[in-house]
Residue, then its C-alpha position, 0 to 999 in steps of 0.5 A: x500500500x502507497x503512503x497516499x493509501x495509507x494516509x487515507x485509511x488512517x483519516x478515515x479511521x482517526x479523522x482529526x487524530x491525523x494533522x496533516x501530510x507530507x508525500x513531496x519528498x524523498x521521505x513521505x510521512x503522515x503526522x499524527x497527534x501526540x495524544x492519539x499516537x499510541x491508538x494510531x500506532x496499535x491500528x498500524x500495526x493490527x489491521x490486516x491491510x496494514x500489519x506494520x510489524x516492525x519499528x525501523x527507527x524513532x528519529x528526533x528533530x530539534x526544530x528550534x527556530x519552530x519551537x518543537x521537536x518532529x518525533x519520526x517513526x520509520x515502520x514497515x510491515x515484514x512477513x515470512x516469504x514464500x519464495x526460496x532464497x529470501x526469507x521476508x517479504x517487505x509490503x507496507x512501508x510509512x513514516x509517522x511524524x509526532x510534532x510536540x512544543x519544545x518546552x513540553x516535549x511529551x508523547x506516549x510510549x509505543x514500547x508496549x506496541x513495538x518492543x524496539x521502541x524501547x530502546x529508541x525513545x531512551x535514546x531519544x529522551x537521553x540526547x533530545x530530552x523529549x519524555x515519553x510517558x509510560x515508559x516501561x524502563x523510567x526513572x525519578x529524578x531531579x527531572x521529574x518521571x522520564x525514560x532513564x538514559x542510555x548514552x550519557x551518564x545518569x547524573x548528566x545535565x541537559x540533551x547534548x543533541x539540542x541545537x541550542x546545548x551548551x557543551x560542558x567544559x568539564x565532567x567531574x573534573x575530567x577536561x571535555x576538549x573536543x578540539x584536538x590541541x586547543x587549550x582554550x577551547x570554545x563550544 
């Protein structure tokens, strides 16, 4: 099924769910509210035109100018093959985009729908700082209730992926110098 069908199957199901489209590009995606994403999500993956089983990728976007960050799910739906010498057959292919406020960058897990979202949204919160509510591997912390990280060290302050992050000079005690020779290094 073409993205295009897709997107119209999920406005007939979601109706005002669905905010929107994009297909002029290399990368065509449907958006899709945060707070419906977890029952959008479910349908993508259980409907029998559909069954898009497998989670690709999650992509984070700081769109700093806009004040958001674009979430990208990449899915596609794999099945077993019935020919000799290949064993999936790839079908259905679509991105999901998810647009939240930077300052309340908050959507619902997906894990409990794709398992590889588990380890994708971490990574996400951990460099972006975008919060996925419900996460099954969350902690508390001076941050409030977040998916714990999974680059970074727990006690690290920030998302050293946003574009407007202001690289430490140090990390207890230990110089961060990225410039190679540089003594007064400016980040």
């Amino acid at each position: 099924m073409a993205p295009e069908e897709i997107a119209d199957l999920l406005k007939k199901q979601f109706s005002d769910k669905i905010a929107g489209f994009t297909f002029e590009t290399a990368h065509p995606r449907i958006e899709v509210r945060a707070d419906a994403w977890p029952e959008v999500a479910k349908f993508l993956r259980n409907d029998s035109r559909l069954q898009l089983n497998f989670l690709r990728c999650i992509t984070a976007v700081d769109m700093l100018e806009d004040e958001q960050f674009v979430v990208e799910y990449d899915l596609f739906s794999a099945r077993m093959s019935a020919k000799s010498g290949s064993p999936w057959t790839i079908t259905n292919e679509v991105a999901i985009a998810v647009k939240v406020p930077r300052n309340s960058a908050t959507i619902p897990t997906v894990a409990h729908v794709w398992r590889a979202a588990d380890w994708h949204e971490r990574e996400a919160y951990d460099l972006m700082g975008i919060n996925f509510t419900g996460h099954p591997d969350s902690v508390t912390d001076h941050d409030g209730t977040h998916p714990r990280r999974i680059l970074c060290p727990d006690d690290w302050v920030g998302h050293a992926l946003q574009k407007d992050y202001k690289f430490p000079m140090e990390y207890h005690g230990i110089p961060a110098v990225t410039e190679h020779e540089q003594t007064r290094p400016i980040h």
